[in-house]
C-alpha positions as CSV (number, residue, x, y, z in Angstrom):
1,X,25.8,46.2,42.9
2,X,24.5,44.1,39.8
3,X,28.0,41.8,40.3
4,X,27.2,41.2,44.0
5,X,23.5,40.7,42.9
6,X,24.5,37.8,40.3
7,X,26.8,36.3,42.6
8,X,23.9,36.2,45.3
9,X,21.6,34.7,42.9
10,X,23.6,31.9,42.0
11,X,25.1,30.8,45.3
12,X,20.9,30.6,45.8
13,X,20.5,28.5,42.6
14,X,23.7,26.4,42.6
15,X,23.2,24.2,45.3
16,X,19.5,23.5,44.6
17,X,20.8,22.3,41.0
18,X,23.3,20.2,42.8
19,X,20.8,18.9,44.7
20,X,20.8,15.4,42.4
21,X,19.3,14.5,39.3
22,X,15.8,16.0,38.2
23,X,12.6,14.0,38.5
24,X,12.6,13.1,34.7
25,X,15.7,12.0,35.1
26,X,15.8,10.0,37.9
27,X,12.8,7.8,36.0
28,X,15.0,7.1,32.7
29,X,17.6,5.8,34.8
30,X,15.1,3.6,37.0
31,X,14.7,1.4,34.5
32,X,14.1,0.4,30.8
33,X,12.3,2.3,28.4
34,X,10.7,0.2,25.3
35,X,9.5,2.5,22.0
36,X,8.0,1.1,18.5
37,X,7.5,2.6,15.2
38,X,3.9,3.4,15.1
39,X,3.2,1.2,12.1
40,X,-0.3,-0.4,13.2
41,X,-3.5,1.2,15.1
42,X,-2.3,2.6,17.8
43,X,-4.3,0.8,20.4
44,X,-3.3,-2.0,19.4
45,X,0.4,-1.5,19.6
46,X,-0.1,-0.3,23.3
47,X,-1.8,-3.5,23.7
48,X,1.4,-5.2,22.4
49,X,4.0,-3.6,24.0
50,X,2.4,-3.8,27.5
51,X,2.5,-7.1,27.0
52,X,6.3,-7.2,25.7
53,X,7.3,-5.1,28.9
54,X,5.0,-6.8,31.3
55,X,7.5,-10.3,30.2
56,X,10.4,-8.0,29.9
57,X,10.1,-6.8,33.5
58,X,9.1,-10.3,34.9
59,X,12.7,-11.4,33.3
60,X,15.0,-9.0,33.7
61,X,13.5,-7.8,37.2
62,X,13.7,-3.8,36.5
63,X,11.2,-1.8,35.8
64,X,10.2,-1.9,31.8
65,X,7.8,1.0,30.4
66,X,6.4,1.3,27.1
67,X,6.3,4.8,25.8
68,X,4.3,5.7,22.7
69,X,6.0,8.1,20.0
70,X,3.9,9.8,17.1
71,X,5.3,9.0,14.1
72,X,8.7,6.6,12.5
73,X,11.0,10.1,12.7
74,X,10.1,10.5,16.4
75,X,10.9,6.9,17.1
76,X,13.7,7.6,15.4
77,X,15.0,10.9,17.0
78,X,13.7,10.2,20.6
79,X,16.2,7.2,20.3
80,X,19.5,8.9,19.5
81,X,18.2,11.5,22.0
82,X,18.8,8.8,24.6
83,X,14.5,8.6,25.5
84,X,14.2,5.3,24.3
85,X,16.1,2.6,25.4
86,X,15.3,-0.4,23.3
87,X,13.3,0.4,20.0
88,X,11.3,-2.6,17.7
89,X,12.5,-0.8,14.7
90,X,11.4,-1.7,10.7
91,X,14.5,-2.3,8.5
92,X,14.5,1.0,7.3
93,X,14.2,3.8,10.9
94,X,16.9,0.8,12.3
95,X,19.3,1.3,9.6
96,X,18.6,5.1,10.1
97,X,19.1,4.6,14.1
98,X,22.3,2.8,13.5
99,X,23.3,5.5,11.5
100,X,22.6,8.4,14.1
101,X,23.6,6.4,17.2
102,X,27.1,4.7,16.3
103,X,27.5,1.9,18.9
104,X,23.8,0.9,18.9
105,X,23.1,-3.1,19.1
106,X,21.0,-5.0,17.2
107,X,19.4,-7.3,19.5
108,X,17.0,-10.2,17.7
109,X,14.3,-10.2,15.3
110,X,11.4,-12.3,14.6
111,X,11.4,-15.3,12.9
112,X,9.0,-14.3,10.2
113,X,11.9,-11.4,9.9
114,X,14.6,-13.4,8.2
115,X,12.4,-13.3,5.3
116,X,9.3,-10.7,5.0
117,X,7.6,-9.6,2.8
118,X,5.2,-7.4,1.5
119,X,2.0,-6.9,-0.2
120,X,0.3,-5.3,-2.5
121,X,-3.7,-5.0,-2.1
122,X,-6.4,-3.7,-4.5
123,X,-9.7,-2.6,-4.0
124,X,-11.9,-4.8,-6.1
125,X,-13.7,-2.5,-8.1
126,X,-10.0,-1.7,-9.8
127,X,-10.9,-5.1,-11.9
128,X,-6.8,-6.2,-11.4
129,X,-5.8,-9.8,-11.2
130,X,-3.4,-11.5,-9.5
131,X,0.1,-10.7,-10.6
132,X,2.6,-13.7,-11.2
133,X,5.8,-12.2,-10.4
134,X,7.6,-8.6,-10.2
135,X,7.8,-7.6,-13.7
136,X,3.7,-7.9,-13.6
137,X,3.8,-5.0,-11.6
138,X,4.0,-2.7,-14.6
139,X,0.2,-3.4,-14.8
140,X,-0.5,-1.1,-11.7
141,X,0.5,1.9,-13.8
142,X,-2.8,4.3,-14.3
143,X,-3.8,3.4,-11.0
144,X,-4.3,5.8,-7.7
145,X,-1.7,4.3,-4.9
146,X,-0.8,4.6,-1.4
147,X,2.6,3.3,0.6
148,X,2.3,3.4,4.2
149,X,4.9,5.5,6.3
150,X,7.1,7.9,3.9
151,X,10.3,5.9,6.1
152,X,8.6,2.0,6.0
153,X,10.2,-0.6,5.0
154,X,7.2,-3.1,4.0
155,X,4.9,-0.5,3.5
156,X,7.2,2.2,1.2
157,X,10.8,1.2,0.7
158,X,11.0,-2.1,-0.4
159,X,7.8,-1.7,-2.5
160,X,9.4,1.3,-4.5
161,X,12.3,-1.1,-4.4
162,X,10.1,-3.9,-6.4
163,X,7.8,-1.4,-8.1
164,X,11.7,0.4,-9.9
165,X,12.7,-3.3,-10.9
166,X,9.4,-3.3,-12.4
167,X,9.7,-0.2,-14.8
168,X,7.3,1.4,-12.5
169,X,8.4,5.3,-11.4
170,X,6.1,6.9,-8.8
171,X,4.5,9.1,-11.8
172,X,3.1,6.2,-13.6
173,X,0.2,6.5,-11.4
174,X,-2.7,8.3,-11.2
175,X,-2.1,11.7,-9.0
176,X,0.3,11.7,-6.4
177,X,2.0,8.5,-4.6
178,X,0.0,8.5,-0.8
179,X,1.4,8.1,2.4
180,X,-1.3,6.9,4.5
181,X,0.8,6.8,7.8
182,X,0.3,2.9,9.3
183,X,-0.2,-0.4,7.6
184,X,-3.7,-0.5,9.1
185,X,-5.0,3.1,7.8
186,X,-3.5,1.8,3.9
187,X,-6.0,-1.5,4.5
188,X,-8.8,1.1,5.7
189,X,-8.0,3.7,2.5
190,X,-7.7,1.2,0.2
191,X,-11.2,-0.7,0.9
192,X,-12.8,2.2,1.6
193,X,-11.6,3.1,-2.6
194,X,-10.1,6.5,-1.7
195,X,-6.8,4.9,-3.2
196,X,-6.9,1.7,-5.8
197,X,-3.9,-0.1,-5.0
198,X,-1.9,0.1,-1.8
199,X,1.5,-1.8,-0.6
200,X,1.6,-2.8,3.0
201,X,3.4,-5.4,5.7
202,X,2.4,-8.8,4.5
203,X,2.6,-9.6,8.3
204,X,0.0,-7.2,9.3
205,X,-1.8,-8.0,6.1
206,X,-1.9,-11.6,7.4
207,X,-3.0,-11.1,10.8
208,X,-5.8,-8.5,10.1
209,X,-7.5,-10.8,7.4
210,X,-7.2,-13.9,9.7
211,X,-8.9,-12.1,12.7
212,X,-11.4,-11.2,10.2
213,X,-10.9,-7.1,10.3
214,X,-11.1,-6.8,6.2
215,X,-13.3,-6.8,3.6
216,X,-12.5,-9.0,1.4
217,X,-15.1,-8.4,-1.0
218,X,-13.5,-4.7,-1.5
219,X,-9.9,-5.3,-1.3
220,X,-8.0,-8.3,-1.9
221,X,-4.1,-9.6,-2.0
222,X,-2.6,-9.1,-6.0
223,X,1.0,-9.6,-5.7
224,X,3.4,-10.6,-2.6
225,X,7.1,-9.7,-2.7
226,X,10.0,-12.1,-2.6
227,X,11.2,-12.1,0.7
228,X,14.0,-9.9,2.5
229,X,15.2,-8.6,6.0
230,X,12.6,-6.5,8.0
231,X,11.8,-5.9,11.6
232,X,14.4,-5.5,14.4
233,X,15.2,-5.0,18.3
234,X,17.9,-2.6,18.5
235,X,19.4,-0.8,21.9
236,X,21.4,2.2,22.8
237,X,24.8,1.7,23.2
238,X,24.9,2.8,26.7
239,X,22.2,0.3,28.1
240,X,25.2,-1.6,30.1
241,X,26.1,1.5,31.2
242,X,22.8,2.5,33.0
243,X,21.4,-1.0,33.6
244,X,24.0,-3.0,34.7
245,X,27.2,-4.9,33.1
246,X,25.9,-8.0,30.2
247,X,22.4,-6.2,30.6
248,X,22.0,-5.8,26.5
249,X,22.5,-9.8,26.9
250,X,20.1,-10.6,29.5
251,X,17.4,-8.6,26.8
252,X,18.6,-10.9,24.3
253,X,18.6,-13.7,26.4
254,X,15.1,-12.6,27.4
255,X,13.9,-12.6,24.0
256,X,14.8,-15.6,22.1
257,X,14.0,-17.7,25.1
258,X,10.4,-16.4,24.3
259,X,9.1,-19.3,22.7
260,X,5.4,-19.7,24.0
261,X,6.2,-22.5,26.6
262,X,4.0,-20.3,28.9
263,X,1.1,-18.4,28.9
264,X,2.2,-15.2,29.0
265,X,5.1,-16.3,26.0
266,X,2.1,-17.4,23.8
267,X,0.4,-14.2,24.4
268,X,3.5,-12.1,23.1
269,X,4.1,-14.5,20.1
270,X,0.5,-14.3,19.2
271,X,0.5,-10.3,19.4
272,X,4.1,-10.1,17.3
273,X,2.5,-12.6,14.7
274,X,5.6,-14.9,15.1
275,X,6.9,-18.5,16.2
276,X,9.7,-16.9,18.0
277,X,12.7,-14.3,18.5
278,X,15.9,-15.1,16.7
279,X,19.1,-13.9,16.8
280,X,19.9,-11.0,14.1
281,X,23.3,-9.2,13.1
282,X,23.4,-5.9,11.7
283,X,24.6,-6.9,8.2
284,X,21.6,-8.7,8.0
285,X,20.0,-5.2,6.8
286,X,22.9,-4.0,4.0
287,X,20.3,-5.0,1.6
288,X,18.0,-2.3,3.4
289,X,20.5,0.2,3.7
290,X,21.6,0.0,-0.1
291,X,17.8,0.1,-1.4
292,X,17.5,3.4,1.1
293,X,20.7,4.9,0.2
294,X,19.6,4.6,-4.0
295,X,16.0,6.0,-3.1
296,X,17.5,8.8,-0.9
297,X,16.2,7.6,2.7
298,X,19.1,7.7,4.6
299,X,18.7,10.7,6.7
């Protein structure tokens, strides 16, 4: 009786499973789905990437949805689960992404990638000049201090990188290294004086001071890095698959010919604080992936 039961049940179920794809499903494959580490203010990122997708769509003619994640692990993990299609991805989570999902492409960059930077900010009242070079660093020792993300490259990895060549080990400061999450919350913490000295994208940095959004009487620039390879565009290897034959190619075609000869091109520029996309290649980043793999990151 229970056999015959089972048996009923699933001649019931099977055909309704047959039945095609589920809802959630059927909307991946309708089009393109855009993520981003969460690195700035989140309202402004959903300001930038509905931008992004709005060109996106216009070029590639399918459907282009930006979906927000919560932190640089979820962007991370959603994109070797196959949720995201095509991530904007610091050094650091791309080298991790490449890592997870072998096959993955690296699409373009930014211009202002082939050679970023970051900062390191002080609130005023710490009394510290500007720093000349790396080895000046060693003057930040005794001081409260805050990276961004624990898994950033401009706002954790490469400073560690710069603050180790300077003789500077994370118990040099005063309590506990922070992590305050997003290059826009380490500006905030940092004025504010709940940490002394904070490390940050020199991009962001850049664009926050210029649209008049810090206090520069309470925190100010000390030291800027020398430059190295930072933000990227990378895809799923299975993009052609879903999308079409040569489509990871039409997305890179779509975004290096993104060079503000419109209005809507100026408007994406101006939100990515660059001049331009530019090809990228994913040795560009084995500097990234060697600092990470000496500081423990790749995971």
């Amino acid at each position: 009786m229970r056999t015959t039961l089972s048996l009923l049940v699933c001649l019931i179920v099977l055909p309704v499973a047959a039945c095609g794809t589920s809802p959630a499903a059927e909307h991946h494959d309708a089009g393109l789905r855009v993520g981003a580490i969460p690195d700035q203010d989140p309202q402004k990122l959903q300001r930038m990437y509905d931008v992004v997708s709005d060109y996106l769509e216009a070029d590639l003619g399918t459907p282009v949805e930006y979906v927000p994640v919560r932190d640089y692990a979820a962007a991370v993990a959603q994109f070797e689960r196959g949720d995201l299609d095509l991530v904007f991805f610091g050094g650091l989570t791309g080298v991790q992404a490449r890592a997870r999902v072998p096959g993955a492409v690296v699409v373009a960059q930014r211009d202002v990638d082939e050679r970023f930077r970051s900062v390191f900010v002080a609130n005023t009242a710490a009394g510290l000049p500007p720093l000349g070079g790396v080895a000046d660093l060693a003057r930040l020792k005794g001081h409260s201090f805050t990276f961004g993300s624990d898994t950033s490259t401009s706002g954790r990895l490469m400073p560690q990188f710069f603050l180790d060549e300077a003789g500077v080990g994370l118990d040099a400061f005063t309590g506990e290294p922070g992590y305050s999450g997003s290059h826009d919350a380490t500006i905030k913490l940092v004025e504010s004086g709940a940490y002394q000295v904070g490390a940050l994208s020199a991009s962001v940095w850049d664009k926050r001071v210029a649209e008049g959004g810090v206090d520069t009487s309470r925190v100010a620039e000390v030291f800027r890095t020398p430059p190295y390879h930072d933000y990227h565009w990378l895809a799923r290897p299975d993009l052609d698959r879903r999308l079409g034959a040569g489509f990871t190619d039409r997305v890179r075609a779509a975004l290096l010919a993104c060079d503000g000869g419109d209005d809507r091109e100026k408007q994406v520029l101006e939100l990515f604080a660059a001049g331009g996309f530019t090809a990228a290649r994913a040795e560009d980043y084995a500097q990234i992936e060697a600092v990470a793999g000496r500081l423990g990151l790749l995971r």
